[in-house]
C-alpha positions as CSV (number, residue, x, y, z in Angstrom):
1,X,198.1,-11.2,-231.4
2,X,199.6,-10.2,-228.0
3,X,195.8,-10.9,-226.4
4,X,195.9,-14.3,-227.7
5,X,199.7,-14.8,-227.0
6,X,198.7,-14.1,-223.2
7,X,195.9,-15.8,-223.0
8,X,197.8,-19.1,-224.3
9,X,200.6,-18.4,-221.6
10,X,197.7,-18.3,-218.2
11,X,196.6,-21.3,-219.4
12,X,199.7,-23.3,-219.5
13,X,200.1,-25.9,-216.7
14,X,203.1,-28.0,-215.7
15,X,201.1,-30.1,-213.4
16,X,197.8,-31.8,-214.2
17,X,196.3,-35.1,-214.5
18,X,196.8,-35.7,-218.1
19,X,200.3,-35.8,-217.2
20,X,199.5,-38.7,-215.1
21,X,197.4,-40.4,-217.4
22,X,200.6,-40.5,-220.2
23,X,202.1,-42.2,-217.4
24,X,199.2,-44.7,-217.1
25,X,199.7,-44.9,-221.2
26,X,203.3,-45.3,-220.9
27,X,202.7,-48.4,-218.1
28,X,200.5,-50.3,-220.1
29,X,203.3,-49.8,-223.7
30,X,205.6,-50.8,-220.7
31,X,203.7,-53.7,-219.6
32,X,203.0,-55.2,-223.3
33,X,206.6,-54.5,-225.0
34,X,208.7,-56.2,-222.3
35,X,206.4,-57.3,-219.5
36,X,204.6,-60.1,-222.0
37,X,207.1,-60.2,-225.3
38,X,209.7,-60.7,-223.2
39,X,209.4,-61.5,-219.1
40,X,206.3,-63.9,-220.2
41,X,206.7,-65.9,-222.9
42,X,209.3,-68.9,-220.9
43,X,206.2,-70.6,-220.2
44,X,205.8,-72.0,-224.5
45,X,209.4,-73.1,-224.6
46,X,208.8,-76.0,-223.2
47,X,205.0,-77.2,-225.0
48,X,206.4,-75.6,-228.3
49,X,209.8,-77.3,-228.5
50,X,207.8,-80.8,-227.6
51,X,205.3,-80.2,-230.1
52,X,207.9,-79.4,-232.9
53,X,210.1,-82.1,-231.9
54,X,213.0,-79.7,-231.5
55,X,215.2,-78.8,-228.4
56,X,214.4,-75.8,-226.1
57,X,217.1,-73.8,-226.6
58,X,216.5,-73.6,-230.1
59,X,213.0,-73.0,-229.8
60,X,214.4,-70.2,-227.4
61,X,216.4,-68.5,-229.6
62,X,213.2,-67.0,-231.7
63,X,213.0,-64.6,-228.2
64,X,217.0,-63.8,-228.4
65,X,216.4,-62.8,-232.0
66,X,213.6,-60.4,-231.0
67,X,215.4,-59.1,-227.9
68,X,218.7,-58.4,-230.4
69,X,216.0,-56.7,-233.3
70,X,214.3,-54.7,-230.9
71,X,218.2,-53.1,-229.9
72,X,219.3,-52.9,-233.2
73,X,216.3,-51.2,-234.8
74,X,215.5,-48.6,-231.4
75,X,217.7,-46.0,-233.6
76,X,215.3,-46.4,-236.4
77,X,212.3,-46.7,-234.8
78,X,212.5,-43.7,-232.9
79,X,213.3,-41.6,-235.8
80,X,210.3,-42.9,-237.7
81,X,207.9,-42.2,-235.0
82,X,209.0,-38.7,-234.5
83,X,209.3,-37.6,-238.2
84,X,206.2,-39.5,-239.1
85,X,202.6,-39.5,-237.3
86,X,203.6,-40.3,-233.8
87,X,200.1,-42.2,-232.6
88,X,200.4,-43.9,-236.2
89,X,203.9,-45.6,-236.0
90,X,203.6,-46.4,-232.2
91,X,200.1,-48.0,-233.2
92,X,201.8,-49.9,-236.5
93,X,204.2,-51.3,-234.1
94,X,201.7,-52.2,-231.3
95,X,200.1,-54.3,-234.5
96,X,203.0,-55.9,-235.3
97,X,204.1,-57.1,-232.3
98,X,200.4,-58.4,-230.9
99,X,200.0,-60.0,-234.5
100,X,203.5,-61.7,-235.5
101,X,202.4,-63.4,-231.0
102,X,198.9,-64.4,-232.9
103,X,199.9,-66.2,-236.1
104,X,202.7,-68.1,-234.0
105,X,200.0,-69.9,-233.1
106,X,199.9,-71.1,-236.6
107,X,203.5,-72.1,-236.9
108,X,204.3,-75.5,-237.3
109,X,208.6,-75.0,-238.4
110,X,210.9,-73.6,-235.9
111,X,212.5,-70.8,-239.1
112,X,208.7,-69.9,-238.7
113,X,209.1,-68.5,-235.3
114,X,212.6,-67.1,-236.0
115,X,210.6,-65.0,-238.7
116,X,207.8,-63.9,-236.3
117,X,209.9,-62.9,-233.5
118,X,211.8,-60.8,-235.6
119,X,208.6,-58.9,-236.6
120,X,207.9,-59.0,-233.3
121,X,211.3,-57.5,-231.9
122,X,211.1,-55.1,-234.9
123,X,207.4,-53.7,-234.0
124,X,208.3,-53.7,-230.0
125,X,210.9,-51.5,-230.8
126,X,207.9,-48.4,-232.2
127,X,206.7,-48.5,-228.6
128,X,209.2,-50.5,-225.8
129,X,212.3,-48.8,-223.4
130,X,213.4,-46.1,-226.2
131,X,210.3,-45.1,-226.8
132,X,208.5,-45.1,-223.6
133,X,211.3,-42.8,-221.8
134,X,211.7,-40.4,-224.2
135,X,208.1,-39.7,-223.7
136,X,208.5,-39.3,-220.2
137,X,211.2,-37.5,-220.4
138,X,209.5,-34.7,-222.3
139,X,206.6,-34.9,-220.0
140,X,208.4,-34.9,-216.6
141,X,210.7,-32.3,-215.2
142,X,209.6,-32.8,-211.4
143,X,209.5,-36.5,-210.6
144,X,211.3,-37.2,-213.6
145,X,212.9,-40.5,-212.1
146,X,209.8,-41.6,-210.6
147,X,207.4,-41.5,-213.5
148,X,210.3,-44.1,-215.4
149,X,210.4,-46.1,-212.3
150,X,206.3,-46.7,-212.1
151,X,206.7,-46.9,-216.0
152,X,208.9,-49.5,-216.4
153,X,208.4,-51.4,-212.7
154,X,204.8,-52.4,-215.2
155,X,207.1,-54.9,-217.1
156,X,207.8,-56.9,-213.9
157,X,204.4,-56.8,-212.8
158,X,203.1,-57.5,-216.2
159,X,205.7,-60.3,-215.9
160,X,204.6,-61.7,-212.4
161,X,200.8,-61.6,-213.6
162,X,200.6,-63.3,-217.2
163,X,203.5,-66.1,-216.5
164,X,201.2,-67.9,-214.6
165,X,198.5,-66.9,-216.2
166,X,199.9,-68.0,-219.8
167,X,201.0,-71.1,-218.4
168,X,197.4,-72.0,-216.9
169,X,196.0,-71.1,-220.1
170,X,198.3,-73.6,-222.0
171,X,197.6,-76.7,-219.5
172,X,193.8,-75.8,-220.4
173,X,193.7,-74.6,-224.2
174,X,196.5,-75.2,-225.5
175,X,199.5,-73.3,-226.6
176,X,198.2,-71.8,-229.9
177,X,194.9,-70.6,-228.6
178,X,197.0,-68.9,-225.7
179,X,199.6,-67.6,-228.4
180,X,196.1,-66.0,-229.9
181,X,195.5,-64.4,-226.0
182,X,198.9,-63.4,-225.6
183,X,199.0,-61.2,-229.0
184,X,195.1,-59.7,-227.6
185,X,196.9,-59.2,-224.7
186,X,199.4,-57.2,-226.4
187,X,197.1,-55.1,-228.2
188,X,194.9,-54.3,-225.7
189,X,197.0,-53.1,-223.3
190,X,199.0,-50.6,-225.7
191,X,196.8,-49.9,-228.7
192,X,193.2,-48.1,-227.5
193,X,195.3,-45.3,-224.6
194,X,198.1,-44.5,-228.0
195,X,195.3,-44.3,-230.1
196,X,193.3,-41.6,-227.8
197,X,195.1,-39.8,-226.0
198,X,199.2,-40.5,-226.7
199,X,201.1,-37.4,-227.0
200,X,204.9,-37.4,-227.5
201,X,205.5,-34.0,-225.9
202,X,203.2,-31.7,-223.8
203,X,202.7,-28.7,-225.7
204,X,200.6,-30.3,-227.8
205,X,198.2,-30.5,-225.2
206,X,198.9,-26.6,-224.4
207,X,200.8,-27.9,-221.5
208,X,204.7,-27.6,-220.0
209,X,206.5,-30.9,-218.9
210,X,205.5,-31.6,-215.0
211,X,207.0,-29.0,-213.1
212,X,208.8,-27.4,-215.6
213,X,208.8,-23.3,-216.2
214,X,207.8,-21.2,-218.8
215,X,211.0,-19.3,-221.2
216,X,211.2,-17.2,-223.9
217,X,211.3,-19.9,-227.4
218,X,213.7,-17.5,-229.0
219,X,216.3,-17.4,-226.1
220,X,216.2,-21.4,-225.5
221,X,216.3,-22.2,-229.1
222,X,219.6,-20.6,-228.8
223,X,220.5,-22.1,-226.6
224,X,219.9,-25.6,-227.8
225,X,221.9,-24.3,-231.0
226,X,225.1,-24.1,-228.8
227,X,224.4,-27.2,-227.2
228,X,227.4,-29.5,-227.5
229,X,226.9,-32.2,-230.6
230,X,227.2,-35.7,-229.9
231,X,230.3,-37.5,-230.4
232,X,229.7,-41.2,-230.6
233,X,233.8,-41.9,-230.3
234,X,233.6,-39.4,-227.2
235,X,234.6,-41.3,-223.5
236,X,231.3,-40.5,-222.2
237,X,229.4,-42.6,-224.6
238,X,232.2,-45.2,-224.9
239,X,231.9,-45.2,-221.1
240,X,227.6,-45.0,-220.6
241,X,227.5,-47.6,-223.9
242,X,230.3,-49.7,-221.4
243,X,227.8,-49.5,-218.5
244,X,224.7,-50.4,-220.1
245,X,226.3,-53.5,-221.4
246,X,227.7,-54.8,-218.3
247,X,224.3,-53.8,-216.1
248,X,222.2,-56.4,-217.8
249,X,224.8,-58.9,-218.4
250,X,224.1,-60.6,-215.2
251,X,220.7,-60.5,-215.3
252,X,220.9,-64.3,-216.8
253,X,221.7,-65.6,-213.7
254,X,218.2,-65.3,-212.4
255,X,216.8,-68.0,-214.7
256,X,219.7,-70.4,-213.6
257,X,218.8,-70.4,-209.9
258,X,216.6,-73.6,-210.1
259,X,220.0,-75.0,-211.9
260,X,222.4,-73.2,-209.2
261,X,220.3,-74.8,-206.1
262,X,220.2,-78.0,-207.4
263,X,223.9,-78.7,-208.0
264,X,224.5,-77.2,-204.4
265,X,222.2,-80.0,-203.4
266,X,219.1,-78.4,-203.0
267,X,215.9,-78.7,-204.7
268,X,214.6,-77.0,-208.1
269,X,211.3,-75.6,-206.1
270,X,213.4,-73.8,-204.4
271,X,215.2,-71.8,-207.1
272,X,211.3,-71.8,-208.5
273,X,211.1,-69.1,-205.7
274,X,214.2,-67.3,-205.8
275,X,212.9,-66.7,-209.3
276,X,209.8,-65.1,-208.1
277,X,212.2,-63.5,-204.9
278,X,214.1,-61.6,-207.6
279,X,210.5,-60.7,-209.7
280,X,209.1,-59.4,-206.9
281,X,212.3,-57.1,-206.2
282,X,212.7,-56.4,-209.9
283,X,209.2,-54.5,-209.2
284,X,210.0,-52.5,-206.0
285,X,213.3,-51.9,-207.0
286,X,212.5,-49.9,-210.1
287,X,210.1,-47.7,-208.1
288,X,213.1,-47.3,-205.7
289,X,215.3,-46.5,-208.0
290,X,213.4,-43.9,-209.7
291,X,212.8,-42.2,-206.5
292,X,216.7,-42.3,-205.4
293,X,217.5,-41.0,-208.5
294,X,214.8,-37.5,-207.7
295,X,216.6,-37.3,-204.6
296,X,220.1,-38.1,-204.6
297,X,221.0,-38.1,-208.4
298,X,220.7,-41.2,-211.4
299,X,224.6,-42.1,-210.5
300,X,224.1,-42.0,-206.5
301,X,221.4,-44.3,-207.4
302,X,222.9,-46.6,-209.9
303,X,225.5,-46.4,-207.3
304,X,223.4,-47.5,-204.4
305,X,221.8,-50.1,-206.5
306,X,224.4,-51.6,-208.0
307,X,226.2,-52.2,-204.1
308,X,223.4,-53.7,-203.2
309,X,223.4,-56.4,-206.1
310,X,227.1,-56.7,-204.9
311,X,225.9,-57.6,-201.4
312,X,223.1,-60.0,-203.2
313,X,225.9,-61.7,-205.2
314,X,228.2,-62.4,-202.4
315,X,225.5,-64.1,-200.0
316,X,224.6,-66.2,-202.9
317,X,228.2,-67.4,-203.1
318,X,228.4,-68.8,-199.5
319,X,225.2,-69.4,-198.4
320,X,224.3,-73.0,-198.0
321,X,221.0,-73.6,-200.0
322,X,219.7,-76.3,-197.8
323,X,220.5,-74.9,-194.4
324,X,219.6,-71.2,-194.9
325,X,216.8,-70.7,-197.4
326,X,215.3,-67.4,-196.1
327,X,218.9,-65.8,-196.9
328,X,218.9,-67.6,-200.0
329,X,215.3,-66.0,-200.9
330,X,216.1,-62.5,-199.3
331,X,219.8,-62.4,-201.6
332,X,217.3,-63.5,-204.5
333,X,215.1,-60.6,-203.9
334,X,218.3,-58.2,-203.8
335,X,220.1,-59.6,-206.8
336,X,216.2,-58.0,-208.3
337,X,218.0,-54.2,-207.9
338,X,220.2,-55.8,-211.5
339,X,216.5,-55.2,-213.6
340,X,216.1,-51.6,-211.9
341,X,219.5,-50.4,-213.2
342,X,219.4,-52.0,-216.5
343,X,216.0,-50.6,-217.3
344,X,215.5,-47.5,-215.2
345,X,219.0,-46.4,-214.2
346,X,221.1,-47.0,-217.5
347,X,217.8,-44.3,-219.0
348,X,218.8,-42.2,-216.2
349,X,222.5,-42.0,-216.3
350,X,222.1,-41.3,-219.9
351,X,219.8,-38.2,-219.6
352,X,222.3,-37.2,-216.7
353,X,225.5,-37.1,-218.6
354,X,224.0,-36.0,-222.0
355,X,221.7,-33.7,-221.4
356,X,217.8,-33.5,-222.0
357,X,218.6,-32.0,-225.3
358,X,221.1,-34.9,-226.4
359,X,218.9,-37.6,-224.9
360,X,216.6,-38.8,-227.8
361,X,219.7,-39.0,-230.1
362,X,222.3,-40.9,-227.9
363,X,219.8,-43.5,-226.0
364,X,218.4,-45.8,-228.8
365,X,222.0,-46.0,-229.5
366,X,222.8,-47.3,-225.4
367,X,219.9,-49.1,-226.0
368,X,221.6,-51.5,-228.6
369,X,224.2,-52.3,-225.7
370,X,220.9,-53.1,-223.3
371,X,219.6,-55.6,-225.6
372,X,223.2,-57.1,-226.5
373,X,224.1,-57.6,-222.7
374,X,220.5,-58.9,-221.7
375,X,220.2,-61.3,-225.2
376,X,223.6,-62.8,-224.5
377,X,223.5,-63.5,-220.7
378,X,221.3,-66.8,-220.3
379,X,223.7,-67.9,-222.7
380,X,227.2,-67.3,-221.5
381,X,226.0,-67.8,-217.7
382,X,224.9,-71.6,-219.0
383,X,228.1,-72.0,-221.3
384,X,229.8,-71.0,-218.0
385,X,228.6,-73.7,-216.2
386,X,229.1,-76.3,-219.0
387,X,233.0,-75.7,-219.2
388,X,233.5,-75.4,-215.3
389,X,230.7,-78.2,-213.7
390,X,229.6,-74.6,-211.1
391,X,227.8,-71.4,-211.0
392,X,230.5,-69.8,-208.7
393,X,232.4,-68.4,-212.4
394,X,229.4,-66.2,-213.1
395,X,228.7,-65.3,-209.7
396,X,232.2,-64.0,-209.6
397,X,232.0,-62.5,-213.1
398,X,228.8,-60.8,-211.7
399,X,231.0,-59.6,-208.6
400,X,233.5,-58.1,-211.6
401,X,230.8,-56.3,-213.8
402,X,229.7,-54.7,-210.7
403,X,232.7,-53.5,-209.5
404,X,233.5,-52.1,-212.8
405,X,230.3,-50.4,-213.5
406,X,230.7,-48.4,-209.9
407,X,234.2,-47.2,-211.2
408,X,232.9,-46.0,-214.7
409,X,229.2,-44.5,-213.2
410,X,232.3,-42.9,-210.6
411,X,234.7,-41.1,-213.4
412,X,231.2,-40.2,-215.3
413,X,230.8,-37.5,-213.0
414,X,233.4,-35.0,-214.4
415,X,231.8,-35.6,-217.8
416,X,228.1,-34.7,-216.7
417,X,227.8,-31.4,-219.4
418,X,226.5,-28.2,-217.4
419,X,222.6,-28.4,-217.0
420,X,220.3,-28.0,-220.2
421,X,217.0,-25.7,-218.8
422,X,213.6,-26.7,-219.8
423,X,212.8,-26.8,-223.5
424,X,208.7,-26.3,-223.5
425,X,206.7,-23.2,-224.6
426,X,204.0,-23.0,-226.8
427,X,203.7,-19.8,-228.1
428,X,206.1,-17.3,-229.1
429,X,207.6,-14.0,-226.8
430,X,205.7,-10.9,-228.1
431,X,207.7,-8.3,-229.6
C-alpha cells in the first residue's frame, strides 16, 4: 500500500501540457457560450424582425431573456454538473444551446424565439462564465488570472470573427440556413474537446492544479471543515454582488455609439468603428487584466481597470466627434477595459475575497448580478436617451458606477478572509 501510495505521489505534476489543453477546452466553451450566443447574434435582428413583421427590439428581447436565464439558472447548473456526470451535463447543455440556435431557423412567431432563447440561455448556463472559471480555478494555482484572461478574452475574439461572418452568410443564404451554421458552430467548438478530454478538477488526471504543492488530505480536509460558511446577508457579498452589478451596467453604451456620434453630428460609420475600437480592447484587455491580477492582485487590477474606463468615459464626454476622431476611436478602445472587469475581474475579486474553498458556492450566485447588469443596460442607456434628447446622462451615470465600484473594490480589502492553501492530492498520507 505504502509502495503504491509513493509511487502515485512521484508521479504527480502541477505543470504539464494537459493543463494547457483544458485551457484550449475552456477557450473554445468560452468562445461558443458568450462569444456567438451572445457577442454574435446582433447581426439577425435586423433580417428576422423584417421577415416577422415585428420591431427590433422585440425581436431583441429573445437574447435579453437568454442573457437573464443563463444568470438565474448558473446556481443550478453548476450544482447539476458537479453532482451528476460532469462531461454529460456540460455536453447536454452544449446540445441545447447549438440546437434551440438550429430550429430558430424554423420559427416563423416571435413567442417562438422567446421559447428557444430560453432553452438556449438555460443550456449556456451547463458550460458559459460559471462554469468555465470554476474549472480553471481548480486547475490553476500559478497563472491563475491569466488562464481566465486567455479563457474568456475567446468570447471577444469569437465575437469579432463570426459577426461578420454571420452577417455575410445571411446576405448570401439567408438567415435560417445561417441560424443552422450558427448552432454547428456552437457545437463544434464546445462539444468534441468536453467530450474527450474535459476534466473538472486535476486529480482526476493524477495531476495537482498548475503550480500548486502537494499536502497531507487529512490535514487540509480539516482545514476546509473550519473554513468560514458563506453568509449570503454578509457585507462582503452584499458588497462583491454590488460590484458585479454595476461593472457591466455600462457595458450598453457600446452598442449606442453609432447613435451617440450621430446626434453630436457625426456620422454612424464612425460609431461602426468605435464599436469594433472597444471589441478589439474588450480582447486585449481581458489578457491584461488577467495578467495584473498574477502580479499586483484581482482588486489592484479591477482598480487599474476600472480608472482607466473612467479616463475612456470622460474623453467621450468632450471630445468633438467630427474634429477629433482618433481620440474618439482610442477612448472607444479604453471604454473596452468595462468587458475585462465584468467577465474576468468580477471572477477574480470573488475568489479573492471568498476564498478558493467558498468560490464555487458564492459565484453562480454574483453571476445572477452579471447577467442582470449586462441584460438591462442597452435598455436603460436607450430609455436614457429617450427622456433627455443626449447620451451625456449615461455617460455620467457611467462616471458614477465607476466611482462607486473603486470605493467598494477599496473597503473589500479588510474583508479578504486569510488565505485558503491548495486543496489537491490524490492519494492518502500513509500511516
Amino acid at each position: 500500500m505504502l509502495f503504491y501510495a509513493l509511487e502515485d505521489l512521484a508521479f504527480m505534476k502541477n505543470k504539464s501540457i494537459h493543463h494547457w489543453i483544458i485551457v484550449a477546452i475552456c477557450c473554445g466553451l468560452s468562445a461558443a457560450s458568450i462569444g456567438i450566443c451572445f457577442n454574435s447574434l446582433g447581426v439577425f435582428f435586423t433580417p428576422v424582425s423584417a421577415a416577422l413583421g415585428i420591431g427590433i427590439g422585440a425581436f431583441a428581447s429573445h437574447v435579453t431573456i437568454a442573457n437573464l436565464l443563463i444568470g438565474l439558472c448558473s446556481a443550478v447548473g453548476m450544482k447539476l454538473v458537479k453532482k451528476y456526470h460532469f462531461r454529460i451535463m456540460v455536453s447536454l447543455g452544449i446540445l441545447m444551446a447549438g440546437g434551440a440556435t438550429m430550429l430558430m431557423s424554423l420559427g416563423q412567431n416571435i413567442w417562438e424565439f422567446y421559447l428557444l432563447g430560453a432553452v438556449r440561455g438555460i443550456g449556456c448556463s451547463f458550460f458559459a462564465l460559471v462554469v468555465i472559471t470554476y474549472i480553471i480555478g481548480n486547475w490553476f494555482d500559478e497563472k491563475h488570472g491569466f488562464a481566465v484572461g486567455l479563457t474568456l478574452s475567446f468570447s471577444g475574439l469569437s465575437g469579432a470573427f463570426f459577426s461578420p461572418m454571420l452577417g455575410y452568410l445571411i446576405t448570401q443564404v439567408g438567415w435560417r440556413y445561417t441560424y443552422l451554421i450558427t448552432g454547428i458552430c456552437i457545437i463544434f467548438l464546445a462539444l468534441p474537446g468536453t467530450l474527450l478530454l474535459l476534466e473538472p478538477r486535476p486529480e482526476k488526471k493524477h495531476l495537482l492544479p498548475y503550480g500548486g504543492k502537494m499536502i497531507d488530505k487529512a490535514a487540509q480536509s480539516a482545514k476546509v471543515a473550519s473554513a468560514r460558511k458563506v453568509e449570503f446577508l454578509s457585507i462582503p457579498f452584499i458588497a462583491v454582488a454590488l460590484f458585479a452589478t454595476l461593472v457591466p451596467a455600462i457595458t450598453g453604451i457600446t452598442q449606442h455609439f453609432p447613435g451617440y456620434v450621430e446626434s453630436l453630428g457625426s456620422t454612424a460609420a464612425v460609431g461602426a468603428m468605435m464599436i469594433s475600437a472597444a471589441m478589439i480592447g474588450n480582447i486585449i484587455f481581458k489578457l491584461l487584466i488577467g495578467l495584473l491580477s498574477d502580479k499586483i492582485g484581482p482588486v489592484n487590477a479591477c482598480s487599474v481597470m476600472i480608472s482607466v474606463n473612467l479616463l475612456s468615459l470622460i474623453f467621450l464626454m468632450v471630445t468633438n466627434p467630427v474634429e477629433n476622431q482618433p481620440i474618439l476611436l482610442a477612448s472607444a478602445f479604453l471604454f473596452g477595459t468595462t468587458y475585462a472587469v465584468g467577465a474576468v475581474g468580477t471572477s477574480l475579486v470573488t475568489r479573492h475575497v471568498f476564498g478558493v474553498e467558498q468560490y464555487a458556492a458564492v459565484y453562480p450566485y454574483i453571476s445572477i448580478c452579471i447577467a442582470v447588469g449586462s441584460a438591462t443596460s442597452l435598455t436603460i442607456t436607450g430609455l436614457l436617451y429617450d427622456l433627455f434628447g443626449t447620451y451625456q446622462f449615461s455617460l455620467f451615470g457611467g462616471i458614477a458606477f465607476g466611482v462607486l465600484s473603486l470605493l467598494i473594490l477599496q473597503g473589500l480589502r479588510a474583508w479578504r478572509p486569510a488565505p485558503m492553501p491548495i486543496r489537491y492530492i490524490a492519494v492518502q498520507s500513509p500511516e
